[in-house]
C-alpha atoms as one frame of an Amber mdcrd trajectory, in Angstrom:
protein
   0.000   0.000   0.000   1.316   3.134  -1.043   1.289   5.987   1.751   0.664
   9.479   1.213   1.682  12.684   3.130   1.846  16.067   2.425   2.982  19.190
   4.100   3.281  22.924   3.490   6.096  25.813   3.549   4.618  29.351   4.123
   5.737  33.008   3.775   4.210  36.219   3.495   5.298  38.677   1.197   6.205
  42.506   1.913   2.676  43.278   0.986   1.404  40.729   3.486   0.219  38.082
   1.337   1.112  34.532   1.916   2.357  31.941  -0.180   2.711  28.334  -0.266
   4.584  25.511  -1.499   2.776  21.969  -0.626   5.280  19.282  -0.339   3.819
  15.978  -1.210   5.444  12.428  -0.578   4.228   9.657  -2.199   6.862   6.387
  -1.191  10.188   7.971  -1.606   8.903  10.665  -3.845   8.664  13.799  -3.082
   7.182  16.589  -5.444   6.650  20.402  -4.126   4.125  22.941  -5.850   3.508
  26.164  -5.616  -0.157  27.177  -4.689   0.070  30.742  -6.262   1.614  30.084
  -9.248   1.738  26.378  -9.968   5.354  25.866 -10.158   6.528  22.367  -9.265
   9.145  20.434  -9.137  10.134  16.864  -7.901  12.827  16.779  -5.148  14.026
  14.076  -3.447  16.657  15.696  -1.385  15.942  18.806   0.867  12.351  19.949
  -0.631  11.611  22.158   2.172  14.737  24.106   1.239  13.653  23.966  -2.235
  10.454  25.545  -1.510  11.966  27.795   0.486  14.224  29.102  -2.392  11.461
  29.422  -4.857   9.086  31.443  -2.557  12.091  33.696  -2.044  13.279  34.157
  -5.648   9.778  34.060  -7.368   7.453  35.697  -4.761   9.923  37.527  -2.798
   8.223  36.231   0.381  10.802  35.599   2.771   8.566  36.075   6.511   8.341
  33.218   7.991   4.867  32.916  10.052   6.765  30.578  12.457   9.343  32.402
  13.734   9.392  34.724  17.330   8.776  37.883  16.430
């Protein structure tokens, strides 16, 4: 049986909008998509980082809703 997870990276842009990147793993798959602009990409190694990047160089939303303020 095939098992399924998925999980999200957010960050908000200067303007206050967020953005997401869903990371899905399917077996040893991964694949990570963008919700605002419907990038994606497969990644085996590191997607979080990889989603990361591309909200940073695409959307230029770098706040992360997680951290202390």
């Amino acid at each position: 049986m095939t098992q399924i997870d998925t999980s999200k990276v957010s960050r908000w842009d200067q303007h206050g909008r967020e953005h997401v990147v869903r990371v899905r793993r399917t077996g040893v798959q991964r694949t990570i998509r963008c919700d605002t602009c419907g990038w994606r990409r497969g990644a085996q190694f590191l997607p979080w980082l990889k989603a990361e990047e591309h909200l940073a160089e695409a959307h230029q939303a770098t706040v992360d809703p997680t951290s202390a303020a």
